[in-house]
Phi, psi and omega in degrees: 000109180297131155254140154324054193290309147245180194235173189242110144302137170329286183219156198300307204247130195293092198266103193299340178278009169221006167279330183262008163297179185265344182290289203291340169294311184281302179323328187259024186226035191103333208286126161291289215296299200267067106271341110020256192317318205279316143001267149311346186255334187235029168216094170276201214273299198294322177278299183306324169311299205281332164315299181345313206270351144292315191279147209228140159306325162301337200299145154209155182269131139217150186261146177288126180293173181241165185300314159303312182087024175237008196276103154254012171307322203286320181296345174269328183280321189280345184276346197256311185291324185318295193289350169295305190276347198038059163220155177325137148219152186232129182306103217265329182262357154245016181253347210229167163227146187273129196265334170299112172282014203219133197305197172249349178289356186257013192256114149012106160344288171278011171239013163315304173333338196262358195220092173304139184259131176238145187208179193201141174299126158278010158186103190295324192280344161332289205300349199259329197263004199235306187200047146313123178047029157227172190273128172258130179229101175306149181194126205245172178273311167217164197224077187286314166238018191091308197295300158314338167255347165296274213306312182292348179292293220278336172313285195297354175273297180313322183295350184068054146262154174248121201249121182269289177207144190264121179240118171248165159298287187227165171131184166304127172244021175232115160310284199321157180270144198252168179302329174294314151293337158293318168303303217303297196323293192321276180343270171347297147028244123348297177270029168230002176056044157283122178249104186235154170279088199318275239289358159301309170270023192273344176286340177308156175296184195282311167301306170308297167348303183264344161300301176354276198327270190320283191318314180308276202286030180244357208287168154214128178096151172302279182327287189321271200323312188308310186318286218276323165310291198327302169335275169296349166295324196272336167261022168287157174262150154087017192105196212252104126299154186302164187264179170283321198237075205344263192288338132011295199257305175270023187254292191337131189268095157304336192332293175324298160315322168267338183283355177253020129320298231268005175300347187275135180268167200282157197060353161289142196294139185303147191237145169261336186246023193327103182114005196223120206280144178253129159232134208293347171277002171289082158287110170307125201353314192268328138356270186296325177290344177269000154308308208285349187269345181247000000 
């Protein structure tokens, strides 16, 4: 499965004066007109030159679908590129359906990783007649950590579509886990004495990573780290690495658990021990061994 190291963005950076406009607010409820503008205003003539060189004769545009099924920003940018590139694009909310009920703006940043985006064809022989044997260049509005276009990549990869390249309107555009942030997640790691398997989790993206990164070095206590191995156990690929208190840990169904994520509202401080009574008598490793030392 080919990754996606970058992606070609509008604009790098997520700029809140223009995620709180009123164009892009109507644009995510429907408005064709201010999803338009919000378009033209944040993608120019120089970024469609550095697209070319993705595109292929075989190329098509699809758009991600959306949770609302009302987001037509994405549909107005493939419509703007079609006609600049002259290749196809097809409307991502009427070939696929999102089997997730819940957006990705209501999910925590850093705990998007743990809450897989799923879809399913709403008429496979459509979808095979759309885009069977072409390079799909996915397109999104914004590309806050990757993960919606990882998880939707990696859907159409199982199906054997070939996924090329990712465009978003504004947002991260390097996907790929870079070696340098794979040292940092490892480190981290390491110093909470988790024993997880980088290389189980290495699809992630680069963003997701450093959401880890923070959460990990935020950790306190025996109950926390142990939550959060659960955790990270429940998105490896390719099996189970042992846990700090191994087969324990690692029977233990995280599922519940991740699903009360997506219960935290947007902008609340990420919580590490969310679901978990904090009790002021919870001591930590080191804690207790210099009590037994005195």
């Amino acid at each position: 499965m080919k990754k996606i190291k970058l992606a070609t963005v509008g604009r790098s950076a997520l700029r809140r004066d223009i995620i709180e406009s009123p164009n892009f607010i109507a644009g995510k409820k429907g408005d064709k007109e201010a999803a338009k503008n919000i378009v033209d205003e944040n993608w120019k003539d120089f970024k469609t030159e550095q697209l070319q060189n993705h595109i292929t004769e075989d190329a098509v545009f699809l758009t991600m679908p959306s949770t609302s099924k009302r987001n037509v920003i994405p549909l107005q940018f493939a419509s703007k590129l079609s006609e600049n590139l002259g290749r196809p694009f097809f409307n991502g909310d009427e070939l696929f359906n999102t089997l997730h009920c819940i957006s990705s703006k209501d999910i925590p940043r850093d705990k998007r990783v743990f809450n897989n985006r799923e879809y399913s064809s709403v008429d496979e022989s459509k979808t095979l007649s759309c885009l069977k044997n072409k390079d799909i260049i996915i397109i999104d509005d914004i590309l806050t950590t990757g993960s919606s276009a990882r998880n939707f990549k990696e859907f159409l990869d199982k199906r054997n579509f070939n996924v090329t390249h990712v465009v978003g309107l504004m947002g991260e555009r390097r996907l790929e886990l870079d070696s340098k942030t794979k040292k940092k997640l490892s480190d981290s790691l390491n110093e909470k004495n988790i024993g997880i398997d980088i290389s189980k989790i290495d699809y992630i993206t680069r963003t997701e990573a450093g959401g880890l990164i923070r959460i990990i070095n935020s950790l306190r206590g025996v109950n926390g780290i142990e939550k959060f191995t659960r955790e990270l156990q429940g998105i490896q690929r390719g099996g189970i690495a042992p846990g700090i208190r191994g087969a324990e840990v690692a029977d233990r169904d995280s599922s519940a658990e991740r699903k009360n994520f997506s219960n935290e509202r947007p902008g609340q401080r990420v919580s590490i021990n969310s679901g978990v009574p904090v009790r002021d008598e919870i001591k930590t490793q080191k804690e207790q061994k210099h009590e037994r030392e005195r």
